[in-house]
C-alpha positions in Angstrom: -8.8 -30.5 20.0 -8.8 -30.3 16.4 -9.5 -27.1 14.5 -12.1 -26.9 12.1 -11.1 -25.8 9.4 -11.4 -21.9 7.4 -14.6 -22.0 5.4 -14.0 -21.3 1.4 -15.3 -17.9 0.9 -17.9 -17.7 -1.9 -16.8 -17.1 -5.5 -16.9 -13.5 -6.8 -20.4 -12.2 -7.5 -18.8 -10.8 -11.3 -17.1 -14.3 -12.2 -20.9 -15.9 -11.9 -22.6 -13.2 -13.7 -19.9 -13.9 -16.5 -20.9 -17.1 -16.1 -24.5 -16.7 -16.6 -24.1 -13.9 -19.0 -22.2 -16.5 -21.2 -24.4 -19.4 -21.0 -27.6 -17.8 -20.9 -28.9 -19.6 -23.7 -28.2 -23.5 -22.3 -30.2 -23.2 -18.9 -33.6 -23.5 -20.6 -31.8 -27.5 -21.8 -31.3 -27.8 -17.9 -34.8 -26.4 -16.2 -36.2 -29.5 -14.7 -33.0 -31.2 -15.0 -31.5 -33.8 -12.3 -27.9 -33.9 -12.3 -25.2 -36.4 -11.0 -22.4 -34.9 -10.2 -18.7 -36.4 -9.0 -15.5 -34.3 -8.3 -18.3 -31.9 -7.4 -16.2 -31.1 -3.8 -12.7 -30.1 -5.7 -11.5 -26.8 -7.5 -14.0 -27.4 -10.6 -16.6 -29.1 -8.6 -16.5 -25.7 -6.2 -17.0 -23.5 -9.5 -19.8 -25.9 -11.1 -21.7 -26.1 -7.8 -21.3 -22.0 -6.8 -23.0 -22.1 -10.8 -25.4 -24.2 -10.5 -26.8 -22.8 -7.4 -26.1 -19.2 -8.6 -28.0 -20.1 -12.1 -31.1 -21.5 -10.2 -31.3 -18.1 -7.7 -31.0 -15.8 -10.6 -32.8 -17.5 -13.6 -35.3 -19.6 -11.8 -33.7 -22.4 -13.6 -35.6 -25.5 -11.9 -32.6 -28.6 -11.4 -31.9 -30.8 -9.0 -27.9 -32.0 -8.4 -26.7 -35.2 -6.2 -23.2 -35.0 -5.1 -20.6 -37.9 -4.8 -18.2 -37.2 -1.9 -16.1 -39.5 0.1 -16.7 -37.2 3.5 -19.8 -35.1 3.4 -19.2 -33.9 7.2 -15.7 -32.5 6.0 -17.3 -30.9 2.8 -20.0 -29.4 4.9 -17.3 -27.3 7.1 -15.0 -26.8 4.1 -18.0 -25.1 2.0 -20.8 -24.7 4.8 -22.7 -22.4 2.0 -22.8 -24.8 -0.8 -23.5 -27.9 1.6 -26.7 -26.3 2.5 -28.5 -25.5 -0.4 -31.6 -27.5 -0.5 -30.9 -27.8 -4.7 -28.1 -30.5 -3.8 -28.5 -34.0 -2.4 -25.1 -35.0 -1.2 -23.9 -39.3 -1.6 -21.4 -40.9 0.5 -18.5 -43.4 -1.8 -15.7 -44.0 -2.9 -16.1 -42.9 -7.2 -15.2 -46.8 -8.2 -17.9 -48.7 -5.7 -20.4 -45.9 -4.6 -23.7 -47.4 -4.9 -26.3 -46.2 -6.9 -28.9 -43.3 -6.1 -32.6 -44.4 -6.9 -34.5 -42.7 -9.9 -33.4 -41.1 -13.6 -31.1 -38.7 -13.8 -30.9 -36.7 -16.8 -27.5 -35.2 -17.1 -24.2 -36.5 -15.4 -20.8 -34.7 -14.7 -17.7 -37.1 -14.8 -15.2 -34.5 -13.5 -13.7 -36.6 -10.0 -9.6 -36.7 -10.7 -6.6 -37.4 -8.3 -4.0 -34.2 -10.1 -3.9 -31.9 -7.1 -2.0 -34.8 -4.7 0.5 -37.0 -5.3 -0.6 -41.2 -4.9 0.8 -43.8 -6.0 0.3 -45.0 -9.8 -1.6 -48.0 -9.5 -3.9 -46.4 -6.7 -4.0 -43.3 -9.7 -5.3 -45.5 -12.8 -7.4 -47.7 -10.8 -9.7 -45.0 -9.5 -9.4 -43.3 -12.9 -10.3 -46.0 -15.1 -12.5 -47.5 -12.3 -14.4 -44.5 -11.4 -15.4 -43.7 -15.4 -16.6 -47.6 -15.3 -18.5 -47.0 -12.5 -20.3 -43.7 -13.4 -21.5 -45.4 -16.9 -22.6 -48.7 -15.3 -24.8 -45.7 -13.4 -25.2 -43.7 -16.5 -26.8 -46.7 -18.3 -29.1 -47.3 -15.2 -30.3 -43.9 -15.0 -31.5 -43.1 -18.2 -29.0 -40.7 -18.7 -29.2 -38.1 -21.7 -25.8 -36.9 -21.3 -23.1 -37.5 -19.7 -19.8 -34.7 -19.4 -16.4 -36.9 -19.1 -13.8 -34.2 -17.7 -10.3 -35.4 -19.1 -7.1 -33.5 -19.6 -5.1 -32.3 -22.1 -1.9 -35.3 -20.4 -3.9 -37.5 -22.1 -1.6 -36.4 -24.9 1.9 -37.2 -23.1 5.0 -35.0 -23.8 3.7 -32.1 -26.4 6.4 -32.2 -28.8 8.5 -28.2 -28.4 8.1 -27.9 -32.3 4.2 -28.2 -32.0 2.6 -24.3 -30.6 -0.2 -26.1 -30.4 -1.6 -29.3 -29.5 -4.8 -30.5 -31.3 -7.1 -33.0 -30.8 -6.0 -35.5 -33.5 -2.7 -35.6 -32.1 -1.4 -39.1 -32.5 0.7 -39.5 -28.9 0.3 -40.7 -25.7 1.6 -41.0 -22.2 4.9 -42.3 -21.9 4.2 -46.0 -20.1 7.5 -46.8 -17.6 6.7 -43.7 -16.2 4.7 -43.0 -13.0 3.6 -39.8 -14.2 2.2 -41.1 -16.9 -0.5 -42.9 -14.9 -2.9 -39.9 -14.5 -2.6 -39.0 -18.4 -3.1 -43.2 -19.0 -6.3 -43.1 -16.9 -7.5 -40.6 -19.0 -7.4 -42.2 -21.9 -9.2 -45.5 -20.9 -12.0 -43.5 -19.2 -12.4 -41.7 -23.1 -12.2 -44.7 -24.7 -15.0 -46.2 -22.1 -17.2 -42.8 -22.8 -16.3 -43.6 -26.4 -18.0 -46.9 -26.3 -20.7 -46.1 -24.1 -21.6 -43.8 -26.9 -22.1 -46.7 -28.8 -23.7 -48.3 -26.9 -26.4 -45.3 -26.3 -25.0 -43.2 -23.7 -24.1 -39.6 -25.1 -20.8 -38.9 -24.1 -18.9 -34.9 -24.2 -15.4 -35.2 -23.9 -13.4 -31.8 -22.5 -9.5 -32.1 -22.5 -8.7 -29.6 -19.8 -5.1 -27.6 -19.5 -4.2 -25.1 -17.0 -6.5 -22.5 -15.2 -6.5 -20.1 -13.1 -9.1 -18.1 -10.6 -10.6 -18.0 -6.9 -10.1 -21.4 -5.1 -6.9 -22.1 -7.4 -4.6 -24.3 -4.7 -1.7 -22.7 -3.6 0.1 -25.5 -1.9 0.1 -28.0 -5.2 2.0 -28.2 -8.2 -0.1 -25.7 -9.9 2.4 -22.8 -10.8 0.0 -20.1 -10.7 -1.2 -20.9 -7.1 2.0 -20.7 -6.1 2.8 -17.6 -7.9 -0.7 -16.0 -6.7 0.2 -17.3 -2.9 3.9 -15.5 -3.0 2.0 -12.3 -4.5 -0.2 -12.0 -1.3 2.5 -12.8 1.2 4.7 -10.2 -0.6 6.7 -11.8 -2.1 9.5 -12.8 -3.6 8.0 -15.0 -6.5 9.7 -18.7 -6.5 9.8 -20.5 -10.0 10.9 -23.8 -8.5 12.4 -24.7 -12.6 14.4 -22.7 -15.2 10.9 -20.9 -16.2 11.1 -21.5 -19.6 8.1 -24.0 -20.3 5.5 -23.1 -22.3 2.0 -23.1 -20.8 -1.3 -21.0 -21.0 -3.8 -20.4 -18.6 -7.9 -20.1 -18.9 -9.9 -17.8 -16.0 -12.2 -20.5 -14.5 -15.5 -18.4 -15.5 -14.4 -19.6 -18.9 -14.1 -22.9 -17.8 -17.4 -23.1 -16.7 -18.4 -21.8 -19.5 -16.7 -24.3 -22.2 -17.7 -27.0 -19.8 -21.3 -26.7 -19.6 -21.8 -26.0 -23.7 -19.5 -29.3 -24.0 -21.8 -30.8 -21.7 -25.1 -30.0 -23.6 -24.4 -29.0 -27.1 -20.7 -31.4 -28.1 -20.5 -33.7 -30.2 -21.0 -37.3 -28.3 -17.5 -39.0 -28.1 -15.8 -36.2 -29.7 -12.8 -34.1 -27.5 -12.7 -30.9 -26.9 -9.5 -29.3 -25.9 -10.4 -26.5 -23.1 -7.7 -23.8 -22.1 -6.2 -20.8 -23.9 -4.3 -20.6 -26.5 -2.2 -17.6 -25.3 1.2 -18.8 -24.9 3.3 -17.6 -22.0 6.3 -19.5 -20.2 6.3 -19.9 -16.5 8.7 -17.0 -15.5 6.2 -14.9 -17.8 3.4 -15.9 -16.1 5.3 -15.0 -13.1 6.6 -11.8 -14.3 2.7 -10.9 -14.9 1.3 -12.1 -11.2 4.4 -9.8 -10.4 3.3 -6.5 -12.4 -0.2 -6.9 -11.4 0.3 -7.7 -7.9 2.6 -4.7 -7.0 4.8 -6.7 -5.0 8.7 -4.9 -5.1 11.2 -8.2 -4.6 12.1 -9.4 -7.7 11.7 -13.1 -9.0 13.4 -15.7 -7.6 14.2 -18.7 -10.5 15.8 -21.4 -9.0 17.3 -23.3 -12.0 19.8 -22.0 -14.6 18.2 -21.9 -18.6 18.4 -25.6 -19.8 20.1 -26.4 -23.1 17.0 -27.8 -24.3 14.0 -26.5 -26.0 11.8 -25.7 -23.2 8.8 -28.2 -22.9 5.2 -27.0 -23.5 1.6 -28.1 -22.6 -1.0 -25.7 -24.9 -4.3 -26.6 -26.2 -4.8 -25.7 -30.1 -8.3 -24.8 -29.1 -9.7 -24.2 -32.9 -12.2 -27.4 -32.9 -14.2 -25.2 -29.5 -14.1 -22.1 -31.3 -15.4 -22.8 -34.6 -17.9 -26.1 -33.8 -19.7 -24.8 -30.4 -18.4 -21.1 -30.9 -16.5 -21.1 -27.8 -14.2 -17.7 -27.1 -11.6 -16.8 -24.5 -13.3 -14.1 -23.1 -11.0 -13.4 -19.8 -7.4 -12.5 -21.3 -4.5 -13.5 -19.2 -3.9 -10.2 -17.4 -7.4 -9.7 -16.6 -7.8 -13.6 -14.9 -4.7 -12.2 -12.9 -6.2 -9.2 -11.7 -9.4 -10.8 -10.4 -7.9 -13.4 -9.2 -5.4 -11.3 -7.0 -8.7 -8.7 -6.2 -10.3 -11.9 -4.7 -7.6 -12.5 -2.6 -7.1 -9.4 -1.4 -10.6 -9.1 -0.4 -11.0 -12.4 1.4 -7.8 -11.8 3.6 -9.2 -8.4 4.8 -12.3 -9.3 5.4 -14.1 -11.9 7.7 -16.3 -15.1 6.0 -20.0 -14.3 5.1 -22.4 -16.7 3.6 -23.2 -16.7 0.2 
């Protein structure tokens, strides 16, 4: 017989409070709001939904979200608490033919990706440029008002290791031959779709996303600081499967939300937004941190020797956020560590509640 599997454990009560606390002023735009949501059962869609429902308890915000999920039974066990609030309608499909849900809906949330598994690169643009064609063709049927495409900062390609920062007029673009690429090329026809839906009527938000970290982070991905959070709690030793020297930085999801929904409601249609932190830090640093914070006593493990090459980087110049819808980095680096670890902590020694 096959085991069900360990419900998520509800987000931390002080990440959604930050949450709220920082977007206090945007849920009057969303009372009586109904929202169509896709990606909403994945590591964003588990923070925007946890928000939502939080937002609606706590402010008596009055909004209504439908969900697009290819398994709703599976989501149900993964995240029994969320699957049953009576504030979300839940929609069976597959992102590039799901058919349409009757009625308006006001506000939409592109944010359904393919990063957290490895398929194959046709499968990986097809549902990314398909699924951003579907969701307009919806978008234009449902009389939406807004609509939030959630791209990524490989939209971009290889950031150059003389540029700190990337910004959002950078000129380059996924290397083609390359597999890899596919996920950064998808990107970039689903912006250039929002981008001519927005002529064509439809408000799009555009937010490039980097790297994050927080609650519900995968730990079994490519996602360093999963794996670095993972090795912490099991005591270590740390494993930096590379020579540790790229460049990255990291955003506490709270934040994320945060940047996400003022993108949503108050950027400017067809206009990117890079979202992440501008803190640099390599990968052993980043490791050296989860290591200092955590407590743990074996020392790091790097697999690979220093590389004679400058070492690669991937970090948002984040200036256009800051100074157009005011946006801040409110959880530094250590901080996102330190809750992050606290979280885990506390769902390993104690048993699953309901949120």
């Amino acid at each position: 017989m096959a085991e069900h599997p360990i419900p998520l454990a509800p987000l931390p009560a002080a990440d959604l409070e930050h949450i709220l606390r920082h977007t206090q002023q945007l849920w009057p735009a969303l009372d009586g709001a109904r929202l169509f949501i896709t990606g909403g059962t994945g590591f964003f869609g588990i923070w925007l939904l946890e928000t939502l429902a939080h937002a609606v308890a706590r402010t008596g915000c009055d909004l209504k979200a439908t969900i697009l999920t290819r398994d709703r039974g599976a989501f149900a066990l993964k995240a029994p608490h969320l699957a049953a609030k009576p504030i979300f309608g839940w929609l069976e499909g597959d992102v590039r033919t799901f058919s349409f849900p009757p009625g308006e809906f006001s506000h939409i949330i592109h944010a359904a990706a393919t990063s957290s598994r490895p398929i194959p690169a046709p499968e990986m643009l097809d549902t990314l440029s398909g699924g951003a064609r579907r969701v307009l063709q919806f978008a234009a049927q449902s009389q939406c008002k807004r609509l939030l495409l959630v791209s990524s900062g490989a939209v971009y390609g290889i950031q150059a290791p003389e540029l700190p920062r990337i910004p959002e007029t950078h000129p380059h673009a996924p290397c083609p031959p390359g597999p890899a690429s596919a996920y950064g090329e998808g990107k970039r026809i689903a912006e250039q779709l929002c981008n001519i839906a927005t002529q064509q009527g439809i408000p799009c938000a555009i937010a490039r996303c980097f790297a994050f970290i927080g609650p519900q982070l995968p730990s079994d991905a490519h996602f360093a600081a999963g794996n670095f959070l993972r090795d912490a709690a099991n005591g270590g030793p740390i494993r930096v499967n590379s020579d540790g020297r790229a460049m990255r930085s990291w955003l506490h999801m709270a934040d994320l939300i945060v940047w996400l929904l003022s993108i949503l409601l108050n950027g400017k249609p067809a206009r990117p937004y890079n979202v992440g932190s501008g803190e640099m830090l390599s990968i052993a640093g980043l490791a050296s941190r989860i290591k200092e914070i955590s407590g743990i006593a074996h020392p790091i493990l790097v697999r690979d020797p220093p590389r004679p090459a400058p070492p690669p980087r991937y970090v948002p110049d984040i200036r256009r956020a800051r100074e157009e819808l005011d946006l801040k980095v409110e959880i530094e680096i250590d901080e996102a560590i330190a809750r992050t670890m606290a979280w885990i902590k506390g769902i390993s020694q104690n048993a699953y509640c309901a949120y």
